[in-house]
N, C-alpha and C positions, 0 to 999 in steps of 0.2 A: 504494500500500500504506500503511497504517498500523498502529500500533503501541498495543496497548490496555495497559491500565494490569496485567492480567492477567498481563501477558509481564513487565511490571516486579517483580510482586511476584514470578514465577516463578524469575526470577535470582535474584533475593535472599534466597531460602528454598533454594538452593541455595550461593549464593556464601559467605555466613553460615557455615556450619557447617566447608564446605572450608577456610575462612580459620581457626576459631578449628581446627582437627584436624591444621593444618598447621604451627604455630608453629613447633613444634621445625626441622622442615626448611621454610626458604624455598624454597627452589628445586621440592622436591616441591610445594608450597602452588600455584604458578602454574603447574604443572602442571596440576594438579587440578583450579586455576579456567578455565586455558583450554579444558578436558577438558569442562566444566559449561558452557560458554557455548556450546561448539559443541553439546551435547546439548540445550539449550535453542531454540538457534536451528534443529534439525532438526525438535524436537519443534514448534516453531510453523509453520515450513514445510509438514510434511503437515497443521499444521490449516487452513491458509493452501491448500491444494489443493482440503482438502475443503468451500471456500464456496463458495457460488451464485455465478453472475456477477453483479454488478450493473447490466452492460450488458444482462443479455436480460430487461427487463422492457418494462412495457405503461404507459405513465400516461395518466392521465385526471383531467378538475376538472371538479368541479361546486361553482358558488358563483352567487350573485344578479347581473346586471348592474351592479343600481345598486344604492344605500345613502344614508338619507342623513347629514351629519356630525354623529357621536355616535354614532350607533348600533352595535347588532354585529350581527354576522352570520356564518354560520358557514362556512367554505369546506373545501371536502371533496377531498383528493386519495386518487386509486383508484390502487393498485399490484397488478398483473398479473404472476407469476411463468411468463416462458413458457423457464424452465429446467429441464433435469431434476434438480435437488437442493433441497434445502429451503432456503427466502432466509428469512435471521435479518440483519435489516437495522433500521441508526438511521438514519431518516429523516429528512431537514430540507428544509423549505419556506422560500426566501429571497425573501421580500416585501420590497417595500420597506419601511422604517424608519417611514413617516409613515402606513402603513396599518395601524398600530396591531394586529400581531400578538400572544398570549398570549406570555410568556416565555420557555414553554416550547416552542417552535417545533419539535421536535422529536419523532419518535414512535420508537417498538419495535415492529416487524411482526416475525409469523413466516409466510411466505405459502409454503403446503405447493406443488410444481410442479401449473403451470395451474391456481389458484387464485388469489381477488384478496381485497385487503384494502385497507378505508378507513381514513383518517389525517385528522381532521377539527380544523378548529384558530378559533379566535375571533378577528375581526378587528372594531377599534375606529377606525375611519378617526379622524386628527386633521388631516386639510388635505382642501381640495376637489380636482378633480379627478381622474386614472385613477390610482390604483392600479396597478401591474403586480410580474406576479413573472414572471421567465425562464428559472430554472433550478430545478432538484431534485437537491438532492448525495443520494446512498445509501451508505451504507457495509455491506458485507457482508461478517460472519464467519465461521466454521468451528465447528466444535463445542465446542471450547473458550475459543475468543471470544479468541488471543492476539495474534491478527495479520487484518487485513479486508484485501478490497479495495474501494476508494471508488471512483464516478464523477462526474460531475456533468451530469447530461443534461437536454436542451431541454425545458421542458413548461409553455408562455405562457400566459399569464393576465392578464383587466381587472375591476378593482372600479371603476367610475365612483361617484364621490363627489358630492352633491349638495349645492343649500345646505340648511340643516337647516329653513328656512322656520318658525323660531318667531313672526314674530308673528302666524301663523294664531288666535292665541288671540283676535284683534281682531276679527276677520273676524263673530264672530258678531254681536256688539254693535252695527257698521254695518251689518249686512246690515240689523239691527230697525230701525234710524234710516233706510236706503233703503227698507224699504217703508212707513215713515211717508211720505217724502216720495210715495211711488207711490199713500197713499189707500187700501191693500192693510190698516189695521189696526182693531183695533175701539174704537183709541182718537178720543177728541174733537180729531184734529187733519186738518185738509184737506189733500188732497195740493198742493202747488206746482208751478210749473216757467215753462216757455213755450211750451207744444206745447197747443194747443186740444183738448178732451177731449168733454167732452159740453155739453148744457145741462139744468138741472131745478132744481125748486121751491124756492127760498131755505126755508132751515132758518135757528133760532140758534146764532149761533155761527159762520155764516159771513162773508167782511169783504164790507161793501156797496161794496167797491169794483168787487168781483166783477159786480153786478147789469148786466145786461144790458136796456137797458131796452126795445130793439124786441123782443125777445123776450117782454117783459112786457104791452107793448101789445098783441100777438098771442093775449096768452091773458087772456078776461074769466075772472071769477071768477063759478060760476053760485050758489055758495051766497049771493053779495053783488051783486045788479045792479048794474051803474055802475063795478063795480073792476075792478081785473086781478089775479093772481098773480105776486109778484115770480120772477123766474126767473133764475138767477147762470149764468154761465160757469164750469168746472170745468177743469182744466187738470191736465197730468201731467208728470214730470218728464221733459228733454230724453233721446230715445233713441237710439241707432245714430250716436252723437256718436264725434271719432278721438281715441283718448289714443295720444300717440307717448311714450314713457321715452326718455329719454337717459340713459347713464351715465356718465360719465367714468371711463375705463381710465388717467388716465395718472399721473404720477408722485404727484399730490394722493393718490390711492384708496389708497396704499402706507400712508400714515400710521397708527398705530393710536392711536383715542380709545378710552377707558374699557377697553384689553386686549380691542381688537376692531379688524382692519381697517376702514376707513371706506367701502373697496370692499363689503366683504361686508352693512354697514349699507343700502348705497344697494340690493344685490339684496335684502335684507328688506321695505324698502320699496317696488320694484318689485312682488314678489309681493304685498304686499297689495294693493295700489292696483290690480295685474293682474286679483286673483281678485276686487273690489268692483267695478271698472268692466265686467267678464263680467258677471256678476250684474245690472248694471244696463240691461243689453242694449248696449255700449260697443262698439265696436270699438279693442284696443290692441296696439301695436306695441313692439317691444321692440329698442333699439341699444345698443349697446355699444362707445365709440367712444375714440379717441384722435388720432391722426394715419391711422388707417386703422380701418374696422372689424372687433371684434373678436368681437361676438357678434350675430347677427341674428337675430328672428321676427317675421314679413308675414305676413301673412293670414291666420293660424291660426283654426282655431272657438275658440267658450266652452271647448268639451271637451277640446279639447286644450292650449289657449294654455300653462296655466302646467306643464303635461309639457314643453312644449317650452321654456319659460325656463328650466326647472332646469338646462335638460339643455344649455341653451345656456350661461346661467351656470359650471356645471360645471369647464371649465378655461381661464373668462379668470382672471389674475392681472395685478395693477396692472402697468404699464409706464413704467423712469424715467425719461420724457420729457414735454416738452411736450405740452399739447392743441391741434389746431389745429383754434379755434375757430370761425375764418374757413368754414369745410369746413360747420359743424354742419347753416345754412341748407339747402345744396346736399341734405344726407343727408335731412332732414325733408320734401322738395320730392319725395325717390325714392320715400319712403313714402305720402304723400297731397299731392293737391292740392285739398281741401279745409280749411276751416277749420277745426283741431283744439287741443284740450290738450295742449299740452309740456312736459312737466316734465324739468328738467334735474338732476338728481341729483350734484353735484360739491364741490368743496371750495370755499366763499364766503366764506372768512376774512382771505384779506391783499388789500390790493388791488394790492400789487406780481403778483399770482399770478392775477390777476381780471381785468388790463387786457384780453386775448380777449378774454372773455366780455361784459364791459360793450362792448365793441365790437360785437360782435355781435349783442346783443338787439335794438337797434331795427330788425335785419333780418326778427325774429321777431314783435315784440310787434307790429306792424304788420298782419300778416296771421294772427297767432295768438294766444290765450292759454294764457302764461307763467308757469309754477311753477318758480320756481330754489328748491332743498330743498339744505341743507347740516347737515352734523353738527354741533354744538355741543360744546364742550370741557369737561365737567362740572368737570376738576381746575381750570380758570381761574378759576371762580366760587369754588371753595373756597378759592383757593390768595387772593382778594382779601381772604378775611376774615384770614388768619392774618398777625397786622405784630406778634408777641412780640419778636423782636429784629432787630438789623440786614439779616441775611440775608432773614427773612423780609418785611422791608418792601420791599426790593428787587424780591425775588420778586413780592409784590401790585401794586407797581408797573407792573410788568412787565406783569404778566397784566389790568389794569385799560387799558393802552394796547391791548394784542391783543382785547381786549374791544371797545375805544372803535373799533378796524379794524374789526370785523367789524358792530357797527351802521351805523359811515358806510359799508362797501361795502352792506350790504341797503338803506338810504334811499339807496343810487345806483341800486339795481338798483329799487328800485321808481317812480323817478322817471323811467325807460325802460318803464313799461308793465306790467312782470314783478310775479307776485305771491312772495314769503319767507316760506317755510319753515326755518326754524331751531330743532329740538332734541337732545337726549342720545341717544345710539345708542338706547338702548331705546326710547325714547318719538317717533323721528322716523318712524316705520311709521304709527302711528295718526297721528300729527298730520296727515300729508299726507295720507293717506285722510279727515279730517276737512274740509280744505281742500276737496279733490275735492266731497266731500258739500255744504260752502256755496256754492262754484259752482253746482253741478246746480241745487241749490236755486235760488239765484238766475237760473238762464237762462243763464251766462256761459261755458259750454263751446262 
Protein backbone atom coordinates (compact mmCIF):
# COMPACT_ATOMS: atom_id res chain seq x y z
CA UNK A 1 0.00 0.00 0.00
CA UNK A 2 0.99 3.50 -0.38
CA UNK A 3 0.04 6.66 0.76
CA UNK A 4 -0.51 9.73 -1.90
CA UNK A 5 0.09 13.14 -1.06
CA UNK A 6 -3.99 13.51 -1.52
CA UNK A 7 -4.52 11.62 1.90
CA UNK A 8 -1.99 14.22 3.33
CA UNK A 9 -3.53 17.29 2.26
CA UNK A 10 -6.90 15.53 3.40
CA UNK A 11 -5.91 15.45 7.09
CA UNK A 12 -4.80 18.68 7.14
CA UNK A 13 -7.96 20.53 5.65
CA UNK A 14 -9.51 18.75 8.25
CA UNK A 15 -7.04 18.69 11.29
CA UNK A 16 -6.65 22.60 10.71
CA UNK A 17 -9.89 23.91 11.52
CA UNK A 18 -10.64 21.17 14.51
CA UNK A 19 -7.48 22.54 16.08
CA UNK A 20 -8.19 26.26 15.69
CA UNK A 21 -12.49 25.51 16.96
CA UNK A 22 -11.17 23.69 19.79
CA UNK A 23 -8.80 26.09 21.68
CA UNK A 24 -11.11 26.85 24.37
CA UNK A 25 -11.47 23.13 25.36
CA UNK A 26 -8.24 20.99 24.92
CA UNK A 27 -9.49 17.80 25.77
CA UNK A 28 -12.71 18.27 23.25
CA UNK A 29 -9.97 19.41 20.44
CA UNK A 30 -8.35 15.64 20.52
CA UNK A 31 -11.30 14.49 20.44
CA UNK A 32 -12.29 15.82 17.48
CA UNK A 33 -8.87 15.33 15.88
CA UNK A 34 -8.88 11.63 16.65
CA UNK A 35 -12.75 11.73 15.44
CA UNK A 36 -11.18 13.27 11.96
CA UNK A 37 -8.28 10.93 11.51
CA UNK A 38 -10.29 7.82 11.87
CA UNK A 39 -12.99 9.43 9.31
CA UNK A 40 -10.08 10.15 7.02
CA UNK A 41 -8.59 6.94 7.34
CA UNK A 42 -12.05 5.17 6.49
CA UNK A 43 -12.63 7.51 3.84
CA UNK A 44 -9.33 6.21 2.09
CA UNK A 45 -9.99 2.70 2.93
CA UNK A 46 -13.12 2.30 0.77
CA UNK A 47 -11.12 4.33 -1.99
CA UNK A 48 -8.36 1.99 -1.30
CA UNK A 49 -11.15 -1.15 -2.08
CA UNK A 50 -12.35 0.51 -4.92
CA UNK A 51 -8.61 0.10 -7.07
CA UNK A 52 -7.99 -2.40 -9.62
CA UNK A 53 -5.45 -4.82 -8.64
CA UNK A 54 -2.20 -4.32 -9.95
CA UNK A 55 -1.49 -7.90 -9.98
CA UNK A 56 -4.05 -8.85 -12.61
CA UNK A 57 -2.54 -7.28 -15.48
CA UNK A 58 -0.99 -8.58 -18.81
CA UNK A 59 2.69 -6.97 -19.92
CA UNK A 60 4.27 -6.92 -22.80
CA UNK A 61 7.65 -4.92 -24.65
CA UNK A 62 8.40 -4.09 -27.72
CA UNK A 63 11.79 -2.33 -28.40
CA UNK A 64 14.61 -2.92 -31.09
CA UNK A 65 17.26 -5.76 -30.39
CA UNK A 66 20.05 -3.70 -30.98
CA UNK A 67 21.16 0.04 -30.98
CA UNK A 68 23.98 1.51 -31.54
CA UNK A 69 25.85 3.89 -28.68
CA UNK A 70 24.30 7.38 -28.88
CA UNK A 71 21.49 6.70 -30.23
CA UNK A 72 17.66 6.55 -29.02
CA UNK A 73 15.33 4.50 -29.56
CA UNK A 74 12.00 4.00 -28.27
CA UNK A 75 10.84 1.05 -26.10
CA UNK A 76 7.22 0.49 -25.80
CA UNK A 77 5.65 -1.35 -22.69
CA UNK A 78 1.88 -2.71 -23.28
CA UNK A 79 -0.22 -2.86 -20.10
CA UNK A 80 -3.27 -5.22 -20.39
CA UNK A 81 -6.20 -4.66 -17.77
CA UNK A 82 -7.45 -8.34 -17.29
CA UNK A 83 -9.48 -6.93 -14.10
CA UNK A 84 -12.87 -6.11 -13.76
CA UNK A 85 -12.49 -2.33 -12.50
CA UNK A 86 -10.85 0.57 -14.07
CA UNK A 87 -6.64 0.51 -13.51
CA UNK A 88 -5.69 4.31 -12.88
CA UNK A 89 -2.17 3.35 -12.51
CA UNK A 90 1.75 5.20 -12.20
CA UNK A 91 3.62 3.24 -14.16
CA UNK A 92 7.47 2.81 -13.82
CA UNK A 93 9.86 1.00 -16.19
CA UNK A 94 13.31 0.39 -14.06
CA UNK A 95 16.04 0.14 -16.71
CA UNK A 96 19.19 0.07 -15.88
CA UNK A 97 20.92 3.58 -15.16
CA UNK A 98 23.48 3.26 -18.18
CA UNK A 99 20.63 2.74 -20.79
CA UNK A 100 20.02 6.15 -20.66
CA UNK A 101 16.29 6.29 -19.91
CA UNK A 102 14.11 9.97 -20.38
CA UNK A 103 13.66 11.39 -16.68
CA UNK A 104 10.61 10.97 -16.72
CA UNK A 105 10.46 7.20 -16.41
CA UNK A 106 7.35 7.15 -15.42
CA UNK A 107 3.68 7.16 -17.07
CA UNK A 108 -0.28 7.71 -16.07
CA UNK A 109 -2.50 4.97 -17.73
CA UNK A 110 -6.06 4.61 -17.24
CA UNK A 111 -6.69 1.16 -18.87
CA UNK A 112 -10.74 0.62 -18.92
CA UNK A 113 -11.15 -3.75 -17.86
CA UNK A 114 -9.70 -5.97 -20.83
CA UNK A 115 -8.27 -3.04 -22.51
CA UNK A 116 -4.56 -2.23 -23.00
CA UNK A 117 -2.45 0.77 -23.05
CA UNK A 118 1.06 1.72 -24.39
CA UNK A 119 3.68 3.54 -22.16
CA UNK A 120 6.53 4.39 -24.56
CA UNK A 121 9.74 5.85 -23.08
CA UNK A 122 13.23 7.05 -24.88
CA UNK A 123 16.35 5.32 -24.39
CA UNK A 124 19.90 6.93 -24.90
CA UNK A 125 22.26 3.89 -24.35
CA UNK A 126 25.63 5.50 -22.79
CA UNK A 127 27.95 2.07 -22.35
CA UNK A 128 28.13 -0.89 -24.78
CA UNK A 129 26.75 -3.98 -24.05
CA UNK A 130 22.97 -5.53 -22.85
CA UNK A 131 20.91 -3.21 -21.46
CA UNK A 132 18.39 -5.01 -19.32
CA UNK A 133 15.33 -4.19 -17.21
CA UNK A 134 13.53 -6.90 -14.91
CA UNK A 135 10.94 -5.51 -13.34
CA UNK A 136 7.77 -3.11 -13.73
CA UNK A 137 6.48 -1.53 -10.28
CA UNK A 138 2.44 -0.28 -10.94
CA UNK A 139 0.83 1.46 -8.59
CA UNK A 140 -2.93 1.48 -8.40
CA UNK A 141 -5.48 4.00 -7.01
CA UNK A 142 -9.06 4.29 -6.35
CA UNK A 143 -11.14 7.01 -7.32
CA UNK A 144 -9.94 9.50 -5.23
CA UNK A 145 -6.39 8.66 -5.71
CA UNK A 146 -5.62 8.76 -1.57
CA UNK A 147 -4.31 5.49 -0.84
CA UNK A 148 -2.92 2.64 -4.05
CA UNK A 149 -1.94 -0.45 -4.08
CA UNK A 150 1.71 -1.16 -5.62
CA UNK A 151 3.27 -4.35 -7.07
CA UNK A 152 6.36 -4.95 -8.76
CA UNK A 153 6.06 -7.71 -11.34
CA UNK A 154 8.49 -9.61 -13.71
CA UNK A 155 8.47 -8.33 -17.38
CA UNK A 156 12.45 -8.84 -18.89
CA UNK A 157 13.98 -7.14 -21.28
CA UNK A 158 17.48 -6.69 -23.60
CA UNK A 159 18.65 -3.57 -25.55
CA UNK A 160 22.07 -4.99 -26.81
CA UNK A 161 24.27 -1.90 -27.34
CA UNK A 162 26.72 -1.74 -30.04
CA UNK A 163 29.83 0.08 -30.98
CA UNK A 164 28.79 3.26 -32.52
CA UNK A 165 31.30 2.59 -35.53
CA UNK A 166 32.02 6.32 -36.25
CA UNK A 167 34.97 6.08 -38.38
CA UNK A 168 32.77 4.74 -41.10
CA UNK A 169 33.03 8.31 -42.36
CA UNK A 170 36.73 6.95 -43.62
CA UNK A 171 35.51 4.17 -45.28
CA UNK A 172 34.47 6.08 -48.23
CA UNK A 173 37.78 7.88 -49.18
CA UNK A 174 39.70 4.21 -49.11
CA UNK A 175 37.33 2.51 -50.78
CA UNK A 176 38.21 5.48 -53.89
CA UNK A 177 42.10 4.85 -53.03
CA UNK A 178 41.40 0.79 -53.23
CA UNK A 179 39.92 1.00 -56.56
CA UNK A 180 42.64 3.10 -57.66
CA UNK A 181 44.82 0.46 -56.66
CA UNK A 182 42.28 -2.30 -58.52
CA UNK A 183 42.71 -0.14 -62.17
CA UNK A 184 38.60 0.18 -61.52
CA UNK A 185 39.17 4.34 -62.02
CA UNK A 186 39.07 6.61 -64.98
CA UNK A 187 41.85 8.25 -63.50
CA UNK A 188 45.61 8.21 -65.12
CA UNK A 189 46.90 5.84 -62.54
CA UNK A 190 47.71 1.87 -63.14
CA UNK A 191 46.52 -0.48 -61.00
CA UNK A 192 49.43 -2.35 -58.73
CA UNK A 193 49.99 -5.31 -56.77
CA UNK A 194 51.58 -8.84 -57.22
CA UNK A 195 48.87 -11.01 -58.71
CA UNK A 196 49.53 -11.34 -62.63
CA UNK A 197 46.51 -9.72 -64.43
CA UNK A 198 46.50 -9.56 -68.18
CA UNK A 199 48.90 -8.56 -70.96
CA UNK A 200 48.25 -5.40 -73.62
CA UNK A 201 49.63 -2.78 -75.77
CA UNK A 202 52.04 -0.21 -73.63
CA UNK A 203 50.35 3.14 -73.45
CA UNK A 204 52.05 6.42 -71.93
CA UNK A 205 52.22 6.76 -68.85
CA UNK A 206 52.98 3.22 -68.08
CA UNK A 207 56.56 2.24 -66.18
CA UNK A 208 58.78 0.39 -68.64
CA UNK A 209 59.53 -1.66 -66.01
CA UNK A 210 56.32 -3.34 -66.61
CA UNK A 211 57.38 -4.32 -70.45
CA UNK A 212 57.32 -7.67 -71.01
CA UNK A 213 59.44 -8.32 -73.74
CA UNK A 214 58.78 -12.08 -75.02
CA UNK A 215 55.51 -10.91 -75.40
CA UNK A 216 56.71 -8.08 -77.55
CA UNK A 217 58.67 -10.34 -79.76
CA UNK A 218 55.51 -12.20 -80.35
CA UNK A 219 53.72 -9.43 -81.62
CA UNK A 220 55.26 -7.62 -85.08
CA UNK A 221 53.87 -4.54 -85.74
CA UNK A 222 52.07 -4.73 -89.30
CA UNK A 223 51.72 -0.85 -89.64
CA UNK A 224 55.91 -0.82 -89.38
CA UNK A 225 57.62 -4.06 -90.83
CA UNK A 226 60.75 -5.09 -88.89
CA UNK A 227 59.16 -3.86 -85.26
CA UNK A 228 57.03 -5.39 -82.70
CA UNK A 229 54.45 -3.79 -80.39
CA UNK A 230 55.69 -3.04 -76.98
CA UNK A 231 53.33 -5.01 -74.68
CA UNK A 232 53.41 -4.54 -70.53
CA UNK A 233 52.38 -6.89 -67.85
CA UNK A 234 49.21 -5.52 -65.81
CA UNK A 235 48.93 -6.66 -62.50
CA UNK A 236 46.03 -6.26 -59.66
CA UNK A 237 46.07 -5.89 -56.36
CA UNK A 238 46.61 -9.11 -53.99
CA UNK A 239 43.08 -10.88 -53.40
CA UNK A 240 41.54 -13.57 -50.90
CA UNK A 241 44.62 -12.51 -48.62
CA UNK A 242 43.91 -13.48 -44.31
CA UNK A 243 43.69 -10.33 -42.16
CA UNK A 244 43.60 -11.88 -38.45
CA UNK A 245 42.78 -8.59 -35.77
CA UNK A 246 43.90 -9.03 -32.41
CA UNK A 247 42.65 -7.10 -29.78
CA UNK A 248 43.98 -6.91 -26.44
CA UNK A 249 41.18 -7.25 -23.63
CA UNK A 250 43.32 -6.87 -20.92
CA UNK A 251 44.12 -4.51 -18.31
CA UNK A 252 46.13 -1.87 -21.12
CA UNK A 253 42.33 -1.51 -23.00
CA UNK A 254 40.98 -0.04 -19.59
CA UNK A 255 42.86 3.07 -19.94
CA UNK A 256 41.03 6.03 -21.36
CA UNK A 257 43.12 8.59 -23.92
CA UNK A 258 41.58 11.61 -25.06
CA UNK A 259 37.89 10.63 -22.60
CA UNK A 260 37.62 7.50 -24.79
CA UNK A 261 38.43 3.84 -23.73
CA UNK A 262 41.52 2.70 -25.62
CA UNK A 263 39.46 -0.69 -25.94
CA UNK A 264 36.75 0.85 -27.76
CA UNK A 265 39.56 2.96 -30.05
CA UNK A 266 41.04 -0.50 -31.17
CA UNK A 267 37.14 -1.89 -32.03
CA UNK A 268 36.87 1.45 -34.34
CA UNK A 269 39.77 0.53 -35.91
CA UNK A 270 38.89 -3.14 -36.24
CA UNK A 271 35.72 -2.14 -38.03
CA UNK A 272 37.22 -0.04 -40.44
CA UNK A 273 40.05 -2.18 -41.55
CA UNK A 274 37.18 -5.11 -41.30
CA UNK A 275 34.72 -3.24 -43.75
CA UNK A 276 38.02 -2.07 -46.26
CA UNK A 277 39.80 -5.58 -46.37
CA UNK A 278 35.78 -7.02 -47.23
CA UNK A 279 35.69 -4.78 -49.89
CA UNK A 280 38.83 -5.72 -51.12
CA UNK A 281 37.91 -9.27 -51.56
CA UNK A 282 40.07 -10.11 -47.95
CA UNK A 283 39.29 -12.61 -45.93
CA UNK A 284 39.22 -11.31 -41.88
CA UNK A 285 39.06 -12.75 -38.73
CA UNK A 286 38.33 -11.01 -35.75
CA UNK A 287 39.82 -12.06 -31.69
CA UNK A 288 39.48 -10.74 -28.99
CA UNK A 289 41.96 -11.85 -26.52
CA UNK A 290 43.40 -11.73 -23.02
CA UNK A 291 44.45 -14.61 -21.17
CA UNK A 292 41.50 -16.47 -22.68
CA UNK A 293 39.21 -15.41 -25.57
CA UNK A 294 36.84 -13.14 -25.22
CA UNK A 295 35.39 -12.34 -28.51
CA UNK A 296 35.52 -14.44 -31.62
CA UNK A 297 34.44 -14.25 -35.61
CA UNK A 298 35.86 -17.23 -38.22
CA UNK A 299 34.75 -17.54 -41.23
CA UNK A 300 32.12 -15.12 -41.73
CA UNK A 301 31.12 -13.74 -45.51
CA UNK A 302 31.71 -9.86 -46.66
CA UNK A 303 27.93 -9.62 -45.68
CA UNK A 304 27.91 -10.50 -42.64
CA UNK A 305 31.51 -10.06 -41.19
CA UNK A 306 31.00 -6.61 -39.55
CA UNK A 307 27.07 -7.71 -38.01
CA UNK A 308 28.96 -10.18 -36.50
CA UNK A 309 32.00 -7.92 -35.00
CA UNK A 310 29.59 -5.51 -33.45
CA UNK A 311 27.78 -7.97 -32.03
CA UNK A 312 30.76 -9.73 -30.84
CA UNK A 313 32.29 -6.43 -29.76
CA UNK A 314 29.15 -5.60 -27.95
CA UNK A 315 29.84 -6.95 -24.33
CA UNK A 316 33.60 -7.42 -24.09
CA UNK A 317 34.93 -4.97 -21.56
CA UNK A 318 38.68 -4.56 -20.66
CA UNK A 319 39.97 -7.15 -18.04
CA UNK A 320 42.42 -6.11 -15.02
CA UNK A 321 44.80 -8.42 -15.97
CA UNK A 322 47.74 -9.50 -17.72
CA UNK A 323 47.86 -10.59 -21.48
CA UNK A 324 49.33 -13.68 -22.05
CA UNK A 325 51.08 -13.09 -24.99
CA UNK A 326 52.82 -16.39 -25.16
CA UNK A 327 49.13 -17.89 -26.12
CA UNK A 328 48.76 -15.16 -29.10
CA UNK A 329 50.81 -17.55 -31.73
CA UNK A 330 48.84 -20.62 -30.70
CA UNK A 331 45.24 -18.42 -31.31
CA UNK A 332 46.43 -17.04 -34.81
CA UNK A 333 47.62 -20.93 -35.96
CA UNK A 334 43.60 -21.91 -34.97
CA UNK A 335 42.44 -19.33 -37.21
CA UNK A 336 44.76 -19.82 -40.52
CA UNK A 337 47.48 -21.78 -41.50
CA UNK A 338 48.34 -19.74 -44.20
CA UNK A 339 50.34 -16.75 -44.54
CA UNK A 340 48.30 -13.60 -43.29
CA UNK A 341 48.12 -9.99 -41.90
CA UNK A 342 48.05 -9.52 -38.01
CA UNK A 343 47.42 -6.73 -36.72
CA UNK A 344 47.78 -6.42 -33.05
CA UNK A 345 45.79 -3.80 -31.64
CA UNK A 346 47.12 -3.13 -27.95
CA UNK A 347 48.66 -0.67 -25.71
CA UNK A 348 52.62 -0.18 -27.11
CA UNK A 349 53.79 2.50 -24.80
CA UNK A 350 55.83 1.39 -21.75
CA UNK A 351 58.16 -1.27 -22.24
CA UNK A 352 57.98 -2.59 -18.73
CA UNK A 353 54.19 -3.48 -20.19
CA UNK A 354 55.51 -4.74 -23.74
CA UNK A 355 58.11 -7.36 -22.51
CA UNK A 356 55.09 -10.22 -23.93
CA UNK A 357 54.71 -8.81 -26.72
CA UNK A 358 58.32 -8.14 -27.89
CA UNK A 359 58.68 -11.79 -26.83
CA UNK A 360 56.54 -12.89 -28.87
CA UNK A 361 56.72 -11.26 -32.38
CA UNK A 362 59.44 -13.06 -33.66
CA UNK A 363 57.10 -16.14 -33.38
CA UNK A 364 54.84 -14.00 -35.75
CA UNK A 365 56.90 -11.99 -37.90
CA UNK A 366 58.41 -15.09 -39.08
CA UNK A 367 55.71 -16.69 -40.77
CA UNK A 368 53.44 -13.49 -40.95
CA UNK A 369 53.05 -9.90 -41.57
CA UNK A 370 52.98 -7.74 -38.53
CA UNK A 371 50.99 -4.54 -37.71
CA UNK A 372 51.27 -3.66 -33.99
CA UNK A 373 48.70 -0.24 -33.93
CA UNK A 374 48.71 1.46 -30.46
CA UNK A 375 46.90 4.73 -29.20
CA UNK A 376 48.95 7.67 -28.98
CA UNK A 377 48.42 10.12 -25.92
CA UNK A 378 47.56 13.60 -27.50
CA UNK A 379 47.62 15.26 -23.77
CA UNK A 380 51.69 14.01 -23.78
CA UNK A 381 52.49 16.14 -26.79
CA UNK A 382 50.76 19.02 -25.36
CA UNK A 383 51.56 18.64 -21.93
CA UNK A 384 55.61 18.96 -23.58
CA UNK A 385 55.08 22.37 -24.67
CA UNK A 386 53.73 23.94 -21.47
CA UNK A 387 57.34 24.59 -18.92
CA UNK A 388 55.51 28.33 -17.45
CA UNK A 389 56.47 27.21 -14.10
CA UNK A 390 57.98 24.78 -11.84
CA UNK A 391 55.06 22.24 -11.97
CA UNK A 392 54.69 22.46 -15.36
CA UNK A 393 58.28 21.68 -16.27
CA UNK A 394 58.12 18.69 -14.33
CA UNK A 395 55.18 17.77 -15.89
CA UNK A 396 56.85 18.18 -19.75
CA UNK A 397 59.46 16.24 -18.39
CA UNK A 398 57.75 13.71 -17.56
CA UNK A 399 55.64 13.35 -20.53
CA UNK A 400 58.93 13.83 -22.86
CA UNK A 401 60.58 10.59 -21.18
CA UNK A 402 56.82 8.58 -21.77
CA UNK A 403 57.38 9.93 -25.07
CA UNK A 404 61.05 8.91 -25.43
CA UNK A 405 59.33 4.83 -24.13
CA UNK A 406 57.06 4.62 -26.42
CA UNK A 407 59.44 5.54 -29.61
CA UNK A 408 62.21 3.19 -28.25
CA UNK A 409 59.52 0.36 -27.78
CA UNK A 410 58.08 0.85 -31.63
CA UNK A 411 62.11 0.95 -33.08
CA UNK A 412 62.10 -2.40 -30.88
CA UNK A 413 59.15 -3.75 -32.36
CA UNK A 414 60.17 -2.80 -35.70
CA UNK A 415 63.58 -4.27 -35.41
CA UNK A 416 61.52 -7.93 -34.97
CA UNK A 417 59.88 -7.65 -38.34
CA UNK A 418 56.46 -5.99 -37.20
CA UNK A 419 55.28 -2.83 -38.99
CA UNK A 420 53.83 0.61 -36.11
CA UNK A 421 51.18 2.08 -36.16
CA UNK A 422 50.85 4.99 -33.68
CA UNK A 423 48.11 7.66 -33.50
CA UNK A 424 45.31 9.83 -31.50
CA UNK A 425 42.07 7.87 -30.80
CA UNK A 426 40.57 9.77 -33.76
CA UNK A 427 42.87 9.50 -36.21
CA UNK A 428 44.20 5.77 -35.42
CA UNK A 429 41.11 4.08 -37.74
CA UNK A 430 42.36 5.78 -40.91
CA UNK A 431 45.92 5.42 -40.29
CA UNK A 432 45.90 1.67 -40.08
CA UNK A 433 43.58 1.39 -42.94
CA UNK A 434 46.06 3.58 -44.73
CA UNK A 435 48.90 1.11 -43.61
CA UNK A 436 46.69 -1.99 -44.87
CA UNK A 437 46.35 0.09 -48.22
CA UNK A 438 50.41 0.44 -48.64
CA UNK A 439 50.99 -3.04 -48.01
CA UNK A 440 48.35 -4.31 -50.70
CA UNK A 441 49.87 -1.95 -52.67
CA UNK A 442 53.13 -3.19 -52.32
CA UNK A 443 52.40 -7.10 -52.47
CA UNK A 444 53.21 -7.45 -48.72
CA UNK A 445 50.03 -9.14 -47.39
Amino acid sequence: MAVSGRFVWLVAAGVIPVVLAGLADAGAAWLALVGWLLIAVGIASVDLSLAASPRRVALARELPERVRLGETVESSLIVQNLGPRLLRAVVRDAWQPSAGASRNARGHLEVPPGERRRMTLSLTPRRRGDRRVADVTIRAAGPLGLWARQATLAAPGRLRVLPPFDSRVHLPSRLTRLRELDGRTPLLVRGQGSEFDTIREYVRGDDVRSIDWRATARRPDPEAPGSARLMVRTWRPERDRRIVIVVDTSRTAAARIADEPRLDTAFEASLLLAALASHAGDRVDFLAFDRRVRGLVHGATSGDLLARMVDAMATIDAELIEADWASVPGQVRRLTAHRALVVLLTGADSPGTARGLLAMLPQLTTRHSVIVASVADPDLVAATRERGGLDEAYRAAAAERALLDTTRLADAVRRLGAEVVTAPPAALPPALADRYLELKAAGRL
